[in-house]
N, C-alpha and C positions, 0 to 999 in steps of 0.2 A: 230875422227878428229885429222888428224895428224899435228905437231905443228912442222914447219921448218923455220931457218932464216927467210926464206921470207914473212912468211907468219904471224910471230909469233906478231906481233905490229898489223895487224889487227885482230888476236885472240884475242888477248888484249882487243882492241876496244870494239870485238862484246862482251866480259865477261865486259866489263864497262859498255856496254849499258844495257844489260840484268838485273847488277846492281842496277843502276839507276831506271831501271823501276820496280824492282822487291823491293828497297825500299817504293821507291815513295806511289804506291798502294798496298803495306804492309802495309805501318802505315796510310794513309787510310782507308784501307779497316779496321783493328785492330780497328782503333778509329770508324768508323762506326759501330761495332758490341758494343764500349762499349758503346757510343752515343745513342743506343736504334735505332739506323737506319735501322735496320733489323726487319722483320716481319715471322708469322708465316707460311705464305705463300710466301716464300717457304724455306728459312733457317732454320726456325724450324720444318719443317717435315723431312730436311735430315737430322738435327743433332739429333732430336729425332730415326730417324729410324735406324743409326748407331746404337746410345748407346742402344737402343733395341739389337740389332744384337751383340752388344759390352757384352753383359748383358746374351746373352744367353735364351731372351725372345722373345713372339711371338710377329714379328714387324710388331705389329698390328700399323701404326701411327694414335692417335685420333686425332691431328689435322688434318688430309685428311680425315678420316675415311673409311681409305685402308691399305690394306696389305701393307709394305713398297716394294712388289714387285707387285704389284696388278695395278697400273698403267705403271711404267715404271720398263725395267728392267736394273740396273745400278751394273750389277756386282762387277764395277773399286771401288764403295764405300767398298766391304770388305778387299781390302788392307786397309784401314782408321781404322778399327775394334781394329786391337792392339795400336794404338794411343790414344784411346779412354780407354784401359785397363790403361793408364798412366794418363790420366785424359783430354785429349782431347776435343772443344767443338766445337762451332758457329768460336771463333778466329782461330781456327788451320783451319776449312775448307774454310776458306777466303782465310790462308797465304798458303796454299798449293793450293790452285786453282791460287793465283798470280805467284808461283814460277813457276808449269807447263805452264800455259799459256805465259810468260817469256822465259821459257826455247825453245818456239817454235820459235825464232830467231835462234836458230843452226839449225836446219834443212835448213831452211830460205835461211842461208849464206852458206851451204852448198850444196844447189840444185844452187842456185844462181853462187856460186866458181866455179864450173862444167861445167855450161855453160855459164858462163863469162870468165873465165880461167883466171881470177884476185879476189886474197882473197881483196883487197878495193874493187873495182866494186862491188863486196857482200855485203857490208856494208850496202850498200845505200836500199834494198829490206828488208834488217834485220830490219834498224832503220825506214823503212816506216811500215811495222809490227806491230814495239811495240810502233806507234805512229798512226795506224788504230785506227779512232773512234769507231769503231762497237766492237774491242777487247778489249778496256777500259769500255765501257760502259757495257758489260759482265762480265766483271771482277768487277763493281761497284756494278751490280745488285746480292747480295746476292751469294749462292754456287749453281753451277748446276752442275751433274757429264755429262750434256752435253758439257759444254765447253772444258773439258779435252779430247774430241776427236781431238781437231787441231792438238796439237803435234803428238801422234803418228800418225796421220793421214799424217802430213810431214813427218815424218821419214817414214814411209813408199812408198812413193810416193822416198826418197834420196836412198835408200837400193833397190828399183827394179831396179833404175837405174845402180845401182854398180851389180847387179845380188847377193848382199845381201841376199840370200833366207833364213838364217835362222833367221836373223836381219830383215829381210822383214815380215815375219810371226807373230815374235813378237808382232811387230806394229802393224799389223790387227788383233791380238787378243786383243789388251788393246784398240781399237780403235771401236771394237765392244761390249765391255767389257763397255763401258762409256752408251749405251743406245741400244735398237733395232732397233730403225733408221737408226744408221750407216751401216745397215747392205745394204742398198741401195747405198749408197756412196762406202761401198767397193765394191759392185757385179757393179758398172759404171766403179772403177777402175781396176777388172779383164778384162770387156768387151775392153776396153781403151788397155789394155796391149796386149789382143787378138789380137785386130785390129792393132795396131800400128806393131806386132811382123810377121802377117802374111803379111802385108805392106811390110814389109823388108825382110822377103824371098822371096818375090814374084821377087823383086828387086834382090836379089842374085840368084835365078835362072834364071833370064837374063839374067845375068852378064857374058861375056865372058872368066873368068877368073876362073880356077880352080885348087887351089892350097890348099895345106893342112889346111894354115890359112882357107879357106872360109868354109871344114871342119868342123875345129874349130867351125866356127860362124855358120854353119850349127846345128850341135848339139847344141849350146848356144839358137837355134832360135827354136827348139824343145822343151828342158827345160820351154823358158819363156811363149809358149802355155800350156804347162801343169800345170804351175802357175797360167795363167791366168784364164783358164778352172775350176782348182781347187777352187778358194778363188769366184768364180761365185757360187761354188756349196756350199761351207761352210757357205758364208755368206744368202744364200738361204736358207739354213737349218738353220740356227740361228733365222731369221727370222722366221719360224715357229714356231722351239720351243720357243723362247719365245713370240706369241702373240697369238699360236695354243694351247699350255701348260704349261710354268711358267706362265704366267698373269691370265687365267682361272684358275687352279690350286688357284693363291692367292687369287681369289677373289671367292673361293667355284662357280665355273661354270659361276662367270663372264667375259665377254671379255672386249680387248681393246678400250678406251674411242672413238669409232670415231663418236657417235652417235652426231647427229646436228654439227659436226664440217666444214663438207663440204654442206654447203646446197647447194643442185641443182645436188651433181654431186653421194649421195649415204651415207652408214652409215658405211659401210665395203669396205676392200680393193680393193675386184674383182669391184664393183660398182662404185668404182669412178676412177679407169682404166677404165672401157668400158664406163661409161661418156663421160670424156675425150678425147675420141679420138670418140663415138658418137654425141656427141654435144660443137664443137670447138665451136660454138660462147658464148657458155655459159663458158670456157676456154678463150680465150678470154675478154669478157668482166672482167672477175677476174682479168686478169693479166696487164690490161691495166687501173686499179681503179687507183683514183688520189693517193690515200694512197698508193700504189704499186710503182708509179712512183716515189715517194718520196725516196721510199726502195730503186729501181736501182741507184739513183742516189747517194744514202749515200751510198751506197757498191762500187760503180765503180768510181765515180771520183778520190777518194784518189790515185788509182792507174791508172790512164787515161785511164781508159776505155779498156786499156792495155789484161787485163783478157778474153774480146771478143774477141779476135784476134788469140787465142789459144785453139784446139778441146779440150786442158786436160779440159777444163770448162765445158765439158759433165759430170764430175764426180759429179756433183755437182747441176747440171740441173733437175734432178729430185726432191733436195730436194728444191730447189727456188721454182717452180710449185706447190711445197706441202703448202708449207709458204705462195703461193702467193693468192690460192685459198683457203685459210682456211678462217674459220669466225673469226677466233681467234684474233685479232686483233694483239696483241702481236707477231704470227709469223711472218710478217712481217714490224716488225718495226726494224731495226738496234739495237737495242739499248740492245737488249736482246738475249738470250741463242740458240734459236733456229735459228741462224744465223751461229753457229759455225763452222757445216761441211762446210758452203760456202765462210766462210773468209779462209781456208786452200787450196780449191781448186781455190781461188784468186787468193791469192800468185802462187800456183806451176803455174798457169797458166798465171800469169802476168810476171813469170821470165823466161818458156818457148818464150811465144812470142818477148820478151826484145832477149833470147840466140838466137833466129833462126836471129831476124833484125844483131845482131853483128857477125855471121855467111857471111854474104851476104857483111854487109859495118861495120865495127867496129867502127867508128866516127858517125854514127848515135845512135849504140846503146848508145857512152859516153852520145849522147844529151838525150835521151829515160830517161836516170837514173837519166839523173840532172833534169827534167821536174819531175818525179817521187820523188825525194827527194824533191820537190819544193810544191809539191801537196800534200803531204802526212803533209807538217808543216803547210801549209794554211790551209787542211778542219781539223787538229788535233785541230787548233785554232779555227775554227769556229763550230765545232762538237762535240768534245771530251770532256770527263767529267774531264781531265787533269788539273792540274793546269796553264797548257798555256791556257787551254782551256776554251769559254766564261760562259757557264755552272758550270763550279767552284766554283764561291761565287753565286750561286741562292739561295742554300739550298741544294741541291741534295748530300752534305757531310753533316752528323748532327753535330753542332757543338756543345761542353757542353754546359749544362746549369743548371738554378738551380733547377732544375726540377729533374736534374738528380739523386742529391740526397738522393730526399725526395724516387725515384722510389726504389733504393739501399736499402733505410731503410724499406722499406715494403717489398722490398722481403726478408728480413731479419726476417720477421715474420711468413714466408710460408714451415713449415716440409721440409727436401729433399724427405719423399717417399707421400708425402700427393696427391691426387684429385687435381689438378685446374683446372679455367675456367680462363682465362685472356685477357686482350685489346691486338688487334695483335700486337702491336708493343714490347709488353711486354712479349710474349708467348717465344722467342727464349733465355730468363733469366730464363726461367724453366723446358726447355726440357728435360733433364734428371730423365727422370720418367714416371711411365706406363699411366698413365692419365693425359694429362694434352689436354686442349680445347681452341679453338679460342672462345669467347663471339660474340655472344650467346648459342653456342653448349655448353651442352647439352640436355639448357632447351630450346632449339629452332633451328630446323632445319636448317643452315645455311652453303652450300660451304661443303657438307659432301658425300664423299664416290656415290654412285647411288643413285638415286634421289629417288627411289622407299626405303630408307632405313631409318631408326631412328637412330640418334645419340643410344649409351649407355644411362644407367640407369643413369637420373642426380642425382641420390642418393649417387654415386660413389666420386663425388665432395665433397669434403672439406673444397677449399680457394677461393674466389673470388678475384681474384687482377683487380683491373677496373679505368682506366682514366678515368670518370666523363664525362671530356670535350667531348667524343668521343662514347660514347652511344647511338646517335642517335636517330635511331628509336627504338630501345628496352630498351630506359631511362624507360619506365612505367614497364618493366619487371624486372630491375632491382633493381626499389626502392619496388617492391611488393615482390622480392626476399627480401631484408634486411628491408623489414619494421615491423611494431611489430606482423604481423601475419606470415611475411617470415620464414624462415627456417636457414638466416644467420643474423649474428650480426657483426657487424662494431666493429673490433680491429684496427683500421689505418685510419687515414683519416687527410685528411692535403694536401691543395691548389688543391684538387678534385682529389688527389692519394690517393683509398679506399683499402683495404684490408677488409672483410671478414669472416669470420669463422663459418662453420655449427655450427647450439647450439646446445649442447649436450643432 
């Protein structure tokens, strides 16, 4: 990003804004981790499965009761590994999922600058961005190393366009690096590159004009098939190996979770391809569910709809369809992680369609961006978990309490290498260490690993750290655990915060 006179005050801007939002949900996000607002599902399986990784041990995680690669494989986490050698935990992988996710406004104003041909005109796509409710509400819900594919996923998408091919590459290895999914989003964005590059030769061999420049652009139009071609075939192959061989491998000859997630259309990949395109109405009826509807509309108004108007949203169309027809409820609610690739391919595709309208009449595009800035502060206000935002004071930030203390002092009674089993919400204040369990695990099968499987040996267990209030259904398990024939004895207890300890 080259910084000129002209251009250097809206630098500025875009480094304020970036700022701003990278405070904002910094301390946030910080105070929600020390708040007890995070749970074991799903903060405390990645921070447990770092410090495994950090540790040099097998990352076995017990609260998933999975390989820490045995579900998903998230390379991008072993950069984090020497962080954690420092003392790294739950708070560091919140502030560093804020910063990157933050930092995806430079690309943003970048793709934006390019085909605006005005660094302000950028602003406006930058600061519609890091005021998207789907990327706030991501950014609130815990650490995913899925969210961390939007930036490089924009820089990559800014660096094709510049013919960046070594800067290009990058990106699509840290972008596939964040999970095996992506690896669909980049084979849409080689196919994308294909298409668009033989489009333009096709066009310059009509062309009546032949001159050394066209040459030039001849060769240039050759290279970017060969890119495109390529990163079809890498991110093919990634895709296999990791869901053909690292996920089998971690889970001793088990595969990827796709079992009951598609009902109707199969349990494996090839099965709900030829579904799919076997039984549209059965597609169909998924994509058309009222909960779906809800999804289209929290993703595309922010940006008016803008994003349909442009083919780059094929990149990205396959994984909407994924999310759309899961049973999984969560993939298609805005609110959450697995939304990530298609907020990036929004953007490039909202600021595509915006560059061609200013192409054609340049005073429609001014009004395009000012409707967009205008939309982007409206659904921020009525969607976003922001402090403009209406969902702010619900609860969905934990604020202290006195609760909190009494939680501090009993963890204060728990070994650092000791067994627990603890209340989710308390499990991510103890992840650093070989065992430790979501309650009831692992005296009772619960949210563990294949279904076909037994928790570990509950003998392994040590500390029971248990909110009382929040017991449930397995209040009779747990008082026959610490009662005078159980196997633990109550050191802690105090406003229904119990602590635990196997008798000796």
């Amino acid at each position: 990003m080259k910084i000129t006179k002209k251009n250097s005050l809206a630098v500025w801007l875009l480094l304020l804004m970036i700022g701003i939002y990278s405070w904002i949900f910094g301390s946030l996000t910080w105070a929600q981790q020390s708040n007890f607002g995070t749970f074991g599902f799903d903060m405390g399986i990645y921070d447990q499965g770092i410090w495994l990784l950090s540790r040099f041990y097998d990352p076995f995680v017990t609260i998933r009761g999975l390989n820490f690669f045995g579900h998903h494989v998230n390379l991008i986490t072993l950069l984090f590994v020497p962080f954690y050698w420092l003392g790294a935990g739950p708070h560091f992988l919140y502030l560093a999922e804020t910063l990157i996710l933050a930092m995806g406004a430079i690309p943003v104003w970048l793709i934006a600058r390019d085909r605006f041909n005005s660094s302000w005109g950028a602003l406006i796509p930058a600061a519609s961005y890091l005021l998207y409710p789907s990327l706030q509400w991501i950014n609130w819900w815990h650490f995913h190393p899925d969210a961390l594919i939007i930036t490089p996923l924009l820089f990559a998408w800014w660096f094709q366009s510049r013919r960046a091919w070594p800067a290009f590459f990058i990106s699509v290895l840290l972008a596939l690096s964040c999970k095996e999914d992506a690896a669909i989003a980049i084979f849409m964005l080689g196919v994308l590159i294909v298409i668009k590059t033989f489009a333009g030769w096709k066009l310059k061999r009509h062309s009546s004009e032949a001159t050394q420049g066209s040459n030039d652009s001849a060769a240039q139009i050759k290279s970017c098939l060969y890119v495109g071609a390529f990163i079809m075939l890498i991110s093919t192959g990634w895709w296999f190996i990791a869901t053909k061989l690292i996920i089998p491998w971690a889970n001793t000859g088990g595969g990827p979770f796709y079992a009951d997630l598609f009902p109707g259309f199969g349990n494996d990949v090839r099965s709900v391809i030829i579904n799919i395109f076997s039984h549209p109405d059965r597609l169909w009826d998924a994509i058309v569910s009222d909960d779906c509807m809800v999804y289209y509309t929290k993703l595309f108004v922010p940006v008016i709809f803008l994003a349909l108007l442009s083919p780059e949203i094929l990149i990205g169309l396959p994984q909407l369809v994924v999310n759309t027809i899961s049973a999984h409820g969560y993939t298609h609610d805005f609110k959450y992680h697995y939304t990530s690739i298609i907020i990036a391919v929004i953007f490039i595709s909202t600021i595509e369609a915006v560059g061609r309208v200013g192409k054609r009449y340049r005073p429609a595009m001014w009004c395009l961006l000012i409707l967009l800035g205008f939309s982007a502060i409206y659904t921020n206000i009525q969607w976003s978990p922001s402090p403009l935002g209406k969902a702010y004071r619900t609860g969905i930030w934990v604020q202290p309490q006195e609760k909190h203390d009494l939680l501090r002092a009993a963890l204060q009674k728990v070994p650092a290498d000791a067994g627990v089993t603890a209340t989710y919400y308390i499990v991510p204040q103890l992840t650093h260490r070989r065992l430790i369990y979501e309650f009831p695990n692992p005296f009772r099968t619960a949210n563990w690993g294949f279904a076909d499987k037994n928790p570990d040996n509950p003998d392994d267990v040590d500390f029971l750290v248990i909110d009382t209030g929040l017991t449930g259904s397995d209040k009779s398990l747990y008082q026959r655990l610490i009662g005078p024939e159980g196997d633990f004895e109550l050191i802690f207890s105090d406003c229904g915060i119990e602590v635990a300890k196997r008798r000796e």
